[in-house]
PDB file of the backbone (N, CA, C, O) and the ligand in Angstrom, with CONECT records:
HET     ZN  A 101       1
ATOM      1  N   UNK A   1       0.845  -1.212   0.000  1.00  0.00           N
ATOM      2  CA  UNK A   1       0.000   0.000   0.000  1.00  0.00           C
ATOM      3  C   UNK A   1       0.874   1.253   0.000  1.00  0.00           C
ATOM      4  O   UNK A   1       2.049   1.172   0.359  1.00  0.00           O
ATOM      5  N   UNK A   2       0.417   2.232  -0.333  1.00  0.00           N
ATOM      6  CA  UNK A   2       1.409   3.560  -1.095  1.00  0.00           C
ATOM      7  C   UNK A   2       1.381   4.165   0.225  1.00  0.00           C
ATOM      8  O   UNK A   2       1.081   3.331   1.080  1.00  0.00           O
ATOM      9  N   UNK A   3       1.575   5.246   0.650  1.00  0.00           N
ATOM     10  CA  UNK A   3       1.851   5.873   1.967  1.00  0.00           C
ATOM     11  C   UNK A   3       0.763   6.442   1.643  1.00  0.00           C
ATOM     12  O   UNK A   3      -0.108   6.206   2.480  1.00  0.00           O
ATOM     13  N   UNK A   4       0.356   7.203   0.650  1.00  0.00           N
ATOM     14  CA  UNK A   4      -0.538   8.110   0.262  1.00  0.00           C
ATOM     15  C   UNK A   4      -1.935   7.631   1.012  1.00  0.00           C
ATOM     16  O   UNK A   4      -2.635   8.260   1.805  1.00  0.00           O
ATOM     17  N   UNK A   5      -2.107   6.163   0.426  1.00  0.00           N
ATOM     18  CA  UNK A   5      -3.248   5.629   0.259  1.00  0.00           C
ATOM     19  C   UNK A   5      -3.590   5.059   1.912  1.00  0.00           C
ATOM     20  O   UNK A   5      -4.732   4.901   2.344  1.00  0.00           O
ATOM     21  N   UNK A   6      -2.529   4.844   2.566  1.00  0.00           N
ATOM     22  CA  UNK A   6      -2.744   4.387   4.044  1.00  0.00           C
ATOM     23  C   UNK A   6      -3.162   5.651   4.672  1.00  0.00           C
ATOM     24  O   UNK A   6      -4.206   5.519   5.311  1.00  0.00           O
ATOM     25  N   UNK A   7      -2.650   6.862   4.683  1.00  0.00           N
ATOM     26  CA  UNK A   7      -3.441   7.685   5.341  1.00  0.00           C
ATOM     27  C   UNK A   7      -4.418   8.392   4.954  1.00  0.00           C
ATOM     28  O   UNK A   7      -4.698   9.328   5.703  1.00  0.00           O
ATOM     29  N   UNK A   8      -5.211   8.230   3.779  1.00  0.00           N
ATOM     30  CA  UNK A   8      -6.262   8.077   3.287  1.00  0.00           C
ATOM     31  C   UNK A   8      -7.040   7.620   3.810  1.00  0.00           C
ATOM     32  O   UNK A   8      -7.963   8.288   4.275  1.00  0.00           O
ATOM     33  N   UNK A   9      -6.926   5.630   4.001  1.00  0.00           N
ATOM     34  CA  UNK A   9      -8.038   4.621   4.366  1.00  0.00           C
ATOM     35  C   UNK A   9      -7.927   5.546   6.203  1.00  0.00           C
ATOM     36  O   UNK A   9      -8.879   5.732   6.961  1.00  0.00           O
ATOM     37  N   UNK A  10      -6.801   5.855   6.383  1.00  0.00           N
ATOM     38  CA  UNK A  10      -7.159   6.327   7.909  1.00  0.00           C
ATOM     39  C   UNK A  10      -7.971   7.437   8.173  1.00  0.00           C
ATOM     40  O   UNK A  10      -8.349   7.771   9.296  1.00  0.00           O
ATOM     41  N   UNK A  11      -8.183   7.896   7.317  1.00  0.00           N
ATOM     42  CA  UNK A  11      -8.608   9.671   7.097  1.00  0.00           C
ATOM     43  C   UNK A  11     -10.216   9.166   6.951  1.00  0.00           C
ATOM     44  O   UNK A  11     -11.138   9.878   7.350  1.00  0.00           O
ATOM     45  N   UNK A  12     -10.518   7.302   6.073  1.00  0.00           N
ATOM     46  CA  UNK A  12     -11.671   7.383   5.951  1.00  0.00           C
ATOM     47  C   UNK A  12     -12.375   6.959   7.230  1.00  0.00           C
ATOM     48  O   UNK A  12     -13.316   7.632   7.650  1.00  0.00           O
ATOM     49  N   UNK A  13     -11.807   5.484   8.091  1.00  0.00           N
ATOM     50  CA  UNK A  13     -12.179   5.573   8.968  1.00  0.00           C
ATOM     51  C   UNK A  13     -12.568   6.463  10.155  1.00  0.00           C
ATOM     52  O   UNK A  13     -13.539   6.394  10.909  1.00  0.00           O
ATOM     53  N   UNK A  14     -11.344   7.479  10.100  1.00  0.00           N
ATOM     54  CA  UNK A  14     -11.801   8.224  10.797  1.00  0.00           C
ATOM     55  C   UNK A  14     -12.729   9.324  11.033  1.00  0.00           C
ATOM     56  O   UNK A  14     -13.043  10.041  11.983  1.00  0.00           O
ATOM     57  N   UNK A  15     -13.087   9.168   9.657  1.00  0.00           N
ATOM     58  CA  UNK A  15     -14.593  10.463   8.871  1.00  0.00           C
ATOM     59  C   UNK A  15     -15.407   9.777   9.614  1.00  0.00           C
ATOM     60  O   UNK A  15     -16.179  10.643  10.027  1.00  0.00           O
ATOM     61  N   UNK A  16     -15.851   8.439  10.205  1.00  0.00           N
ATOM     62  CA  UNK A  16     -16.982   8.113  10.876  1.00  0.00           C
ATOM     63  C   UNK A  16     -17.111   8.130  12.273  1.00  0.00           C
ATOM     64  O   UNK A  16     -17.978   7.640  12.996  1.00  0.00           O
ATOM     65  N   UNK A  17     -16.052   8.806  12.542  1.00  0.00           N
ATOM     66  CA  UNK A  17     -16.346   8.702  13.780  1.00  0.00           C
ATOM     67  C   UNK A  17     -15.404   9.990  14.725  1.00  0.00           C
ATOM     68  O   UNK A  17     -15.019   9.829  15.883  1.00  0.00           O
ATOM     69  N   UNK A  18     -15.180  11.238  13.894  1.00  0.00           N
ATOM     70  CA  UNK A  18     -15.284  12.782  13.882  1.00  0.00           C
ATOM     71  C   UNK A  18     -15.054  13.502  12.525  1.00  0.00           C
ATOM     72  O   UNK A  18     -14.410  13.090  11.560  1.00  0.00           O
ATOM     73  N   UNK A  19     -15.881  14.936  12.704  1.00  0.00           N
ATOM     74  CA  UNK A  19     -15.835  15.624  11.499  1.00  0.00           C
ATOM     75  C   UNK A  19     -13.968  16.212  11.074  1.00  0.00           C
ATOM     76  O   UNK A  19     -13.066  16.831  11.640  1.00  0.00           O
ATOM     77  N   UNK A  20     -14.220  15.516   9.707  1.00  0.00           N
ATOM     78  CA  UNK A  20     -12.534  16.315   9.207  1.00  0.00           C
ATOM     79  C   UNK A  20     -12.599  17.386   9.090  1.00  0.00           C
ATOM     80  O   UNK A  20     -13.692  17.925   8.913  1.00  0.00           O
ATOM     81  N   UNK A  21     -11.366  18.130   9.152  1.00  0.00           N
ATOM     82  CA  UNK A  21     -11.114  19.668   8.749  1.00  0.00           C
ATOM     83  C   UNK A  21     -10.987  19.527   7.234  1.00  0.00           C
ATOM     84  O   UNK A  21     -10.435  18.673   6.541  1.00  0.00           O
ATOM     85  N   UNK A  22     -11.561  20.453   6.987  1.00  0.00           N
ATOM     86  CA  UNK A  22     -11.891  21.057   5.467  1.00  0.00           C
ATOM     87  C   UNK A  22     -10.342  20.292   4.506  1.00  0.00           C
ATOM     88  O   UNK A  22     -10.471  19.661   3.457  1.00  0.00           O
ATOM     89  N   UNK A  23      -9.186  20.523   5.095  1.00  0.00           N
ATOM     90  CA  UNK A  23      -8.052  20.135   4.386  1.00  0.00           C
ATOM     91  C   UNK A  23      -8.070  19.061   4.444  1.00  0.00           C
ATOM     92  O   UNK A  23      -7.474  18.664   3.443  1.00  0.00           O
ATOM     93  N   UNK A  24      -8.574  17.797   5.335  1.00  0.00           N
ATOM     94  CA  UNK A  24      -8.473  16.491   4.992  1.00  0.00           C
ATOM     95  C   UNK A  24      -9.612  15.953   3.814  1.00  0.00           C
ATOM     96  O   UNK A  24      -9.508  15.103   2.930  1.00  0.00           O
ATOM     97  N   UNK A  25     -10.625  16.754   4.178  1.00  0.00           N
ATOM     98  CA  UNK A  25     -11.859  16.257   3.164  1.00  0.00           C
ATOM     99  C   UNK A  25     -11.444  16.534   2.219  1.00  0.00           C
ATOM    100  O   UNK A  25     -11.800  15.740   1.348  1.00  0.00           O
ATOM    101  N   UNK A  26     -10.626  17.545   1.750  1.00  0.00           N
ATOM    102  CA  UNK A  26      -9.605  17.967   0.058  1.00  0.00           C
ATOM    103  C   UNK A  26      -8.958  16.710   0.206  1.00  0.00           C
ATOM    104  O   UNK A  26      -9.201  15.810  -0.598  1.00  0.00           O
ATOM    105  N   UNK A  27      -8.158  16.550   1.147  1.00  0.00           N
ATOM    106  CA  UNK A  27      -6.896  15.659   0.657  1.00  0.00           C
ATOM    107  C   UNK A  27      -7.727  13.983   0.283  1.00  0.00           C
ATOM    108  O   UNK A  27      -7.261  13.001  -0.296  1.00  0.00           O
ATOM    109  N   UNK A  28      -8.982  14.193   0.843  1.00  0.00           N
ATOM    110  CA  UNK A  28      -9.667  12.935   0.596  1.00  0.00           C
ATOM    111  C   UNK A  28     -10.369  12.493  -1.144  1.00  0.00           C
ATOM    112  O   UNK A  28     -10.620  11.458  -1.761  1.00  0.00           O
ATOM    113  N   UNK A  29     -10.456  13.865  -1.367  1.00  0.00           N
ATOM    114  CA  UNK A  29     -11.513  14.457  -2.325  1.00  0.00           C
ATOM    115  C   UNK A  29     -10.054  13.829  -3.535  1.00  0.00           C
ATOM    116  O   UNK A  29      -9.954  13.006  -4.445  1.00  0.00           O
ATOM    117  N   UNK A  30      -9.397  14.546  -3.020  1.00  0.00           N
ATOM    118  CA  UNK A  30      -8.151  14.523  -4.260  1.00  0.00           C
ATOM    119  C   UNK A  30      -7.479  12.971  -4.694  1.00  0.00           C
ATOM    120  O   UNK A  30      -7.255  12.505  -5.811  1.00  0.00           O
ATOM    121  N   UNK A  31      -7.258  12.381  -3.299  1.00  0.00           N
ATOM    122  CA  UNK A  31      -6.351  11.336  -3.504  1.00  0.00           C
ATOM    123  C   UNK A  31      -8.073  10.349  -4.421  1.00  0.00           C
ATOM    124  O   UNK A  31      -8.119  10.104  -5.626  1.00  0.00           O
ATOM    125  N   UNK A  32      -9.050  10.047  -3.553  1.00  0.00           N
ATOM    126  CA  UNK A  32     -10.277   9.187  -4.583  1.00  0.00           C
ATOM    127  C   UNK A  32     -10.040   9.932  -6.198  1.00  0.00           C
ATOM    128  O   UNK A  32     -10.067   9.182  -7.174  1.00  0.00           O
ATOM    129  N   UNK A  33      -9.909  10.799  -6.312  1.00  0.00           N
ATOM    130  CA  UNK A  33      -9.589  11.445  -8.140  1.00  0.00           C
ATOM    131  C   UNK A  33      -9.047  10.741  -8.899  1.00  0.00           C
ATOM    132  O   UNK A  33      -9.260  10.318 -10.036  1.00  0.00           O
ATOM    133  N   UNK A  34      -7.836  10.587  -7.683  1.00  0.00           N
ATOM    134  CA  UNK A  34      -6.753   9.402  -8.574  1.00  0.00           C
ATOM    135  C   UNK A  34      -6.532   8.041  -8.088  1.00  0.00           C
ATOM    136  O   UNK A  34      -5.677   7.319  -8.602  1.00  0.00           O
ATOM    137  N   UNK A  35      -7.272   7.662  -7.115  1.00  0.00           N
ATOM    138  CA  UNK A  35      -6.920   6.265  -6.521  1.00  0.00           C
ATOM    139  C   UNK A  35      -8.243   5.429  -6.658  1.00  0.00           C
ATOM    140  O   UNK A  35      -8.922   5.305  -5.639  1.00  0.00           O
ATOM    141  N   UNK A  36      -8.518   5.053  -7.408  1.00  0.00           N
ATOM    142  CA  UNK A  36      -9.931   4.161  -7.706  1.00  0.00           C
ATOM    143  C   UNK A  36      -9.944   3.190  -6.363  1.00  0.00           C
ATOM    144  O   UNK A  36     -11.067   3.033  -5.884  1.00  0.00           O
ATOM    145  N   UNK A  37      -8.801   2.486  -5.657  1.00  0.00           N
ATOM    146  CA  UNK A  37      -8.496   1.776  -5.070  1.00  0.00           C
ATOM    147  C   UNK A  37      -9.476   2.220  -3.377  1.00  0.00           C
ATOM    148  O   UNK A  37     -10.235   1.732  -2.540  1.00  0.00           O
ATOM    149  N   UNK A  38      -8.808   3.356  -3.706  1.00  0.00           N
ATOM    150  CA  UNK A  38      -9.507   4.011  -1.843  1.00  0.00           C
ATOM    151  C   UNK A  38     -10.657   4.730  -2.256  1.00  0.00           C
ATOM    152  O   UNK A  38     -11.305   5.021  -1.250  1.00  0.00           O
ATOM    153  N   UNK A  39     -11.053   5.035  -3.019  1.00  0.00           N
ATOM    154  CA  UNK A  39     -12.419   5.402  -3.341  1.00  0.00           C
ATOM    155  C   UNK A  39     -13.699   4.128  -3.365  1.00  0.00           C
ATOM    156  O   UNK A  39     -14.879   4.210  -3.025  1.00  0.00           O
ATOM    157  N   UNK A  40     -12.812   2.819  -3.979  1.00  0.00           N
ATOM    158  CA  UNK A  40     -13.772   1.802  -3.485  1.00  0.00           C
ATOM    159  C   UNK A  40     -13.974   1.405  -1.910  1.00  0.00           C
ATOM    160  O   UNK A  40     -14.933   1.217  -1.162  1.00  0.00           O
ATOM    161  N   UNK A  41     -12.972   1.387  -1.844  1.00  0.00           N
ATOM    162  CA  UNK A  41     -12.778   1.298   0.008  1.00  0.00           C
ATOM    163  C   UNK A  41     -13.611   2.086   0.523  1.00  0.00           C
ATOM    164  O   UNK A  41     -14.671   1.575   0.885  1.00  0.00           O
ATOM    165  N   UNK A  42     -13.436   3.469   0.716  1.00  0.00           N
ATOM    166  CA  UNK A  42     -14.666   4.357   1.098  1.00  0.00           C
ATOM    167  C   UNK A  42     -15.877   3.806   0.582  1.00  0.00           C
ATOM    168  O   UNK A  42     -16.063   2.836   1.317  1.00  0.00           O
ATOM    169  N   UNK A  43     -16.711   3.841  -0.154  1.00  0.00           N
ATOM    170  CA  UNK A  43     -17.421   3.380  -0.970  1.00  0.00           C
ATOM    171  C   UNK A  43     -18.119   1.986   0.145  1.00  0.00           C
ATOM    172  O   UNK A  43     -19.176   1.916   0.773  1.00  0.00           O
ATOM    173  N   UNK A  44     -17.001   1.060   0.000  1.00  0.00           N
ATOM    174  CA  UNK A  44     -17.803   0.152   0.847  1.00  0.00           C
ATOM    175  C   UNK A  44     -18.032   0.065   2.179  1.00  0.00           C
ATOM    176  O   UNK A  44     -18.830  -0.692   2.731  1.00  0.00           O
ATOM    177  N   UNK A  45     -16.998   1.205   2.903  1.00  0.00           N
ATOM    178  CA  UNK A  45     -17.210   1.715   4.033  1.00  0.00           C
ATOM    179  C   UNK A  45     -18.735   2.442   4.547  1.00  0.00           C
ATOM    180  O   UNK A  45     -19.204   2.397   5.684  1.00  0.00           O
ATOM    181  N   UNK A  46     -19.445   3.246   3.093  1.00  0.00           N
ATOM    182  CA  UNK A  46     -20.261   4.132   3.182  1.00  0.00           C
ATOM    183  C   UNK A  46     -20.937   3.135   3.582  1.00  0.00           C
ATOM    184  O   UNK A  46     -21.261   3.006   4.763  1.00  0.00           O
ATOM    185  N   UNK A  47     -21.316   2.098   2.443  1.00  0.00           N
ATOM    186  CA  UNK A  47     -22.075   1.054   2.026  1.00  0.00           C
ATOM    187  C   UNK A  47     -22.846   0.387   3.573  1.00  0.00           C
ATOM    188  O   UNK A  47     -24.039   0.424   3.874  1.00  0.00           O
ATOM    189  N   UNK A  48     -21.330  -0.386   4.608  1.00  0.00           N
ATOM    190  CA  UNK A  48     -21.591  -0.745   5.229  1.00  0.00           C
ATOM    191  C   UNK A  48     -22.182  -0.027   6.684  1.00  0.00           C
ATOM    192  O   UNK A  48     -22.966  -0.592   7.446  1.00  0.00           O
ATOM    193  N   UNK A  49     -21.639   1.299   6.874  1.00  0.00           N
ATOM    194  CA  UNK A  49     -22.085   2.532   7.542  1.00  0.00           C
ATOM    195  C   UNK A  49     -23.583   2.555   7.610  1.00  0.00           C
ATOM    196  O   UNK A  49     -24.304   2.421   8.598  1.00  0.00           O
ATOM    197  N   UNK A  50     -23.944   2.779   6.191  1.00  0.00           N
ATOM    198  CA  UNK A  50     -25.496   2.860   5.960  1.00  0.00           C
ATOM    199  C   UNK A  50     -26.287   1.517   6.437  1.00  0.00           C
ATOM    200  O   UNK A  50     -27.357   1.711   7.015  1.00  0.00           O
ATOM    201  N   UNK A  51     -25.793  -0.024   6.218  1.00  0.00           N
ATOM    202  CA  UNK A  51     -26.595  -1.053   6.702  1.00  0.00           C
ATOM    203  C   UNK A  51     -26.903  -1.312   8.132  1.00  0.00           C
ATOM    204  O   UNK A  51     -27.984  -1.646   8.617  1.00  0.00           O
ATOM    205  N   UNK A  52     -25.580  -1.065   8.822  1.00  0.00           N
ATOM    206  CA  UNK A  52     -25.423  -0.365  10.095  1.00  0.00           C
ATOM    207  C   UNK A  52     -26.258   0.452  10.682  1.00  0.00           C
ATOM    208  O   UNK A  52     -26.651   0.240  11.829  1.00  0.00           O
ATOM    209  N   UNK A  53     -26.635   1.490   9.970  1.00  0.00           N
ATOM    210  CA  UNK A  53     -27.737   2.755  10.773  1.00  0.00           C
ATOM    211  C   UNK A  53     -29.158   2.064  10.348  1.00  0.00           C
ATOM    212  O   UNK A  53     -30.100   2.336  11.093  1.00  0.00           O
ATOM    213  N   UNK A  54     -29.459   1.085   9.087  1.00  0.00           N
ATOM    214  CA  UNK A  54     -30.542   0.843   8.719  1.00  0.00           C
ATOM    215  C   UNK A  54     -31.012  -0.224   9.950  1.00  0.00           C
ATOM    216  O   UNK A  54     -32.130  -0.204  10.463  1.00  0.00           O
ATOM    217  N   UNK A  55     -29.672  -1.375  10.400  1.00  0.00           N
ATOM    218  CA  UNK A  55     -30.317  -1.771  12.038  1.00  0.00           C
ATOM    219  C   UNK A  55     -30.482  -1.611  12.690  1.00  0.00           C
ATOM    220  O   UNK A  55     -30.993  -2.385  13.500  1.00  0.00           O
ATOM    221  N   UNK A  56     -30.166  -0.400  12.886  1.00  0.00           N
ATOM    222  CA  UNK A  56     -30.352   0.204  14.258  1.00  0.00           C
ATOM    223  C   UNK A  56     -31.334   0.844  14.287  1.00  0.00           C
ATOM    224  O   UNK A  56     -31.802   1.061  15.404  1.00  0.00           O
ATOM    225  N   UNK A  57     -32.068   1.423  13.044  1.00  0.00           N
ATOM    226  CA  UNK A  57     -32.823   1.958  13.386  1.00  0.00           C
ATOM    227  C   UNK A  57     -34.115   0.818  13.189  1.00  0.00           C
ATOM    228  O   UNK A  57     -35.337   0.781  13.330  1.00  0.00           O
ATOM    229  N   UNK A  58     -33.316   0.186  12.890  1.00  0.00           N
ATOM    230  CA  UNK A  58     -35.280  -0.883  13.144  1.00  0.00           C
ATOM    231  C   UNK A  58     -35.118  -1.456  14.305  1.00  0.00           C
ATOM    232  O   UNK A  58     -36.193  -1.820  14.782  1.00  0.00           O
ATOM    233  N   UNK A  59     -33.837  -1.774  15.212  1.00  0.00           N
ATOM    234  CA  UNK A  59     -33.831  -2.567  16.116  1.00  0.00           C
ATOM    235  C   UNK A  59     -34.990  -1.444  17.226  1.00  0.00           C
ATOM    236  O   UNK A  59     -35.988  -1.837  17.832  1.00  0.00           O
ATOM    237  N   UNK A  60     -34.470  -0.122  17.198  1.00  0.00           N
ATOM    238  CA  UNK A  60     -35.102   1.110  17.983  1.00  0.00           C
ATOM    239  C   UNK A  60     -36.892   0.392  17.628  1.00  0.00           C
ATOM    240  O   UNK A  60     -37.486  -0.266  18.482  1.00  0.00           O
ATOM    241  N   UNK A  61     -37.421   0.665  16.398  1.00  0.00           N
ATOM    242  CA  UNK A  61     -38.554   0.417  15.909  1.00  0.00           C
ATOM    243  C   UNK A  61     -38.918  -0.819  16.754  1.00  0.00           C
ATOM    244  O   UNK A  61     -39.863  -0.665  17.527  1.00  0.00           O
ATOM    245  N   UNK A  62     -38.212  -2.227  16.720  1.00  0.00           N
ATOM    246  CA  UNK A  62     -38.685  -3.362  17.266  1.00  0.00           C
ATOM    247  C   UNK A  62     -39.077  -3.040  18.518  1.00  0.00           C
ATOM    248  O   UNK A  62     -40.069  -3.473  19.104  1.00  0.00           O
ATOM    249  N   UNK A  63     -38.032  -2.037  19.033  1.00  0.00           N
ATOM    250  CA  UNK A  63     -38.009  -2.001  20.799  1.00  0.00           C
ATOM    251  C   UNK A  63     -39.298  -1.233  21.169  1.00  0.00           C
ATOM    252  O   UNK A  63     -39.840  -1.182  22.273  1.00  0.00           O
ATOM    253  N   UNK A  64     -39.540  -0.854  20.421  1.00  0.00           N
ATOM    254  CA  UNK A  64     -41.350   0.569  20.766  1.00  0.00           C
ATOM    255  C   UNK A  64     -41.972  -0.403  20.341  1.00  0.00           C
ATOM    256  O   UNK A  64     -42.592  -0.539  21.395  1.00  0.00           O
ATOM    257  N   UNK A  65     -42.402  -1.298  19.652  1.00  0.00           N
ATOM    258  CA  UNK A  65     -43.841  -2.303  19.189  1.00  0.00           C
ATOM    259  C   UNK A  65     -43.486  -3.243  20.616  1.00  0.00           C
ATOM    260  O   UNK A  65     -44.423  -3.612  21.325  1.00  0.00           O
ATOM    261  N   UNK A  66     -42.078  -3.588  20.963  1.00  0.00           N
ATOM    262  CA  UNK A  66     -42.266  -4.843  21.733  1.00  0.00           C
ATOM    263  C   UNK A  66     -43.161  -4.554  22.638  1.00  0.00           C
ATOM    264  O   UNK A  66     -43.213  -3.487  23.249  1.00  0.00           O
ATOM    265  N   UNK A  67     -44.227  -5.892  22.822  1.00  0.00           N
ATOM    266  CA  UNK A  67     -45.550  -5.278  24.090  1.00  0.00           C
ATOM    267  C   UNK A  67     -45.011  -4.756  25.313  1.00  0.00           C
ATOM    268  O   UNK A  67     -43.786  -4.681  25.402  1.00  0.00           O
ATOM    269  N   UNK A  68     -45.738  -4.379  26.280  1.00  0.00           N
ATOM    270  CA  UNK A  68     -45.041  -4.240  27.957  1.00  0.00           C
ATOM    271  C   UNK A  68     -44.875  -5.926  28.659  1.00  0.00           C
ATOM    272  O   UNK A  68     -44.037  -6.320  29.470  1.00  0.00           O
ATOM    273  N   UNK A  69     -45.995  -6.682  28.005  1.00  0.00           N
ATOM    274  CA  UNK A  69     -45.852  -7.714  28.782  1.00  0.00           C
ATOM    275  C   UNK A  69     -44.804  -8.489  28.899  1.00  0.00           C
ATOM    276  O   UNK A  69     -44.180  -8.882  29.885  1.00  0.00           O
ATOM    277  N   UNK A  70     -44.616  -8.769  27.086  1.00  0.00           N
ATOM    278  CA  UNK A  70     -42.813  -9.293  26.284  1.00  0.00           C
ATOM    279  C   UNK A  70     -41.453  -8.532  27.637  1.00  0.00           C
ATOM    280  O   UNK A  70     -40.663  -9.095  28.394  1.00  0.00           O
ATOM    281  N   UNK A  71     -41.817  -6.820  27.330  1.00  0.00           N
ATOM    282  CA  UNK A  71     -40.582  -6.081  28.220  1.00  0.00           C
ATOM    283  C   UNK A  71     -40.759  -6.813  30.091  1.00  0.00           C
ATOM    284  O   UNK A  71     -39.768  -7.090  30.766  1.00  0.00           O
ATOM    285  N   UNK A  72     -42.229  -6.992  30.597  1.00  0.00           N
ATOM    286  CA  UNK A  72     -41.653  -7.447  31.730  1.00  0.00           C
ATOM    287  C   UNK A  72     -41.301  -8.680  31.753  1.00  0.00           C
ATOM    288  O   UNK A  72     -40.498  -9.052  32.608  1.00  0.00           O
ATOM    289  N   UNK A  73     -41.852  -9.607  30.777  1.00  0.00           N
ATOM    290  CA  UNK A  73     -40.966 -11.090  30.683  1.00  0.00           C
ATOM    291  C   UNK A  73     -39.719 -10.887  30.735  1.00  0.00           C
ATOM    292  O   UNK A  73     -39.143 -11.616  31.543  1.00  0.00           O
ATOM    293  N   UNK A  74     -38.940 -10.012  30.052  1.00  0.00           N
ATOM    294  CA  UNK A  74     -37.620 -10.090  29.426  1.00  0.00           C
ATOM    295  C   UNK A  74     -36.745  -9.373  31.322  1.00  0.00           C
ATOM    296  O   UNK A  74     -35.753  -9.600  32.015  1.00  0.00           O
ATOM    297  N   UNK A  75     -37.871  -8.548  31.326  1.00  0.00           N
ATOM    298  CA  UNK A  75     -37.499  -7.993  32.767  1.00  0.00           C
ATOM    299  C   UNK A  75     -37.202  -8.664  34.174  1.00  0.00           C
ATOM    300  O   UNK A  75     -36.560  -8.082  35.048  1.00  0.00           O
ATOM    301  N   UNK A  76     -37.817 -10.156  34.338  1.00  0.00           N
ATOM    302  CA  UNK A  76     -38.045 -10.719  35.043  1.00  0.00           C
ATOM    303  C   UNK A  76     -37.008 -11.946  35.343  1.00  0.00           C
ATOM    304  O   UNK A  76     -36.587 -12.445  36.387  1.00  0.00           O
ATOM    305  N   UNK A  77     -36.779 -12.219  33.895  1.00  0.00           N
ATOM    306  CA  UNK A  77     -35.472 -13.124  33.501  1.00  0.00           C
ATOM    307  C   UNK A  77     -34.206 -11.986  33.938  1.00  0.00           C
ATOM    308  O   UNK A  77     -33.400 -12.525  34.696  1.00  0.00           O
ATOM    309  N   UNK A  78     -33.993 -11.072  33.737  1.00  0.00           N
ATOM    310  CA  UNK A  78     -32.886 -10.590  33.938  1.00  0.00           C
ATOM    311  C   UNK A  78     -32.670 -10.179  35.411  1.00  0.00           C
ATOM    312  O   UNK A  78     -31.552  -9.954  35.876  1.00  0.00           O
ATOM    313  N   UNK A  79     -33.849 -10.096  36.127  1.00  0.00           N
ATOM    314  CA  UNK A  79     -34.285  -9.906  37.776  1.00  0.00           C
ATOM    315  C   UNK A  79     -33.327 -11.290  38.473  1.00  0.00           C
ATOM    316  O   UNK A  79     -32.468 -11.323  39.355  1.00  0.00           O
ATOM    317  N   UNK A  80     -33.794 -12.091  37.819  1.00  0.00           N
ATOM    318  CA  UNK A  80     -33.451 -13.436  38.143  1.00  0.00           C
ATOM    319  C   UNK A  80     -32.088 -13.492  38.098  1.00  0.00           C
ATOM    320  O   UNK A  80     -31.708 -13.519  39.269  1.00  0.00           O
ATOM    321  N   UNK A  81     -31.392 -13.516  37.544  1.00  0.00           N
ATOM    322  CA  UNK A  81     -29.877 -13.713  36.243  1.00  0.00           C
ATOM    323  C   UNK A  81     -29.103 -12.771  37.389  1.00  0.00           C
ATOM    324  O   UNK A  81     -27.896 -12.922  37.575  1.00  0.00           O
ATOM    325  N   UNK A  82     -30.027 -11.606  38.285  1.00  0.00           N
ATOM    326  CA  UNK A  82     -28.744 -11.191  39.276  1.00  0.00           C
ATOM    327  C   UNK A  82     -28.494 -11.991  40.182  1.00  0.00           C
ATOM    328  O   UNK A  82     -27.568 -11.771  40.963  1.00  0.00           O
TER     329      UNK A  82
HETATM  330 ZN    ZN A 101      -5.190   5.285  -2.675  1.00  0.00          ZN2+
END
């Protein structure tokens, strides 16, 4: 891997988890121009990012339909389990 391109894939990981300064999002912008390689990488990073938020947000959804009765079953087992 090129030096270029390693602190790139680091630059992408780390886009998820704080906002870059304007000069890294260039240097990000620039190196994908020419690196098809880390642009797919990002790419499937986005990819998997997004399937990620799509479970979570249904797991949230499951958790509001689950009945109260289901939540104190589940409540009762874990009462126990201390
Ligand atoms: Zn690259």
């Amino acid at each position: 891997m090129k030096h270029a391109c390693k602190r790139v894939s680091q630059l992408t990981s780390e886009s998820f988890d704080r906002d870059l300064s304007l000069a890294e999002k260039l240097q990000l912008k620039l190196h994908f121009a020419m690196c098809g390689l880390c642009r797919n990488y990002h790419q499937s990073l986005q990819t998997m990012a997004g399937i990620f938020e799509q479970i979570r947000e249904h797991d949230l959804k499951q958790d509001i339909q689950l009945p109260i009765e289901a939540k104190q079953r589940i409540q009762s087992v874990l009462e126990k389990e201390k």
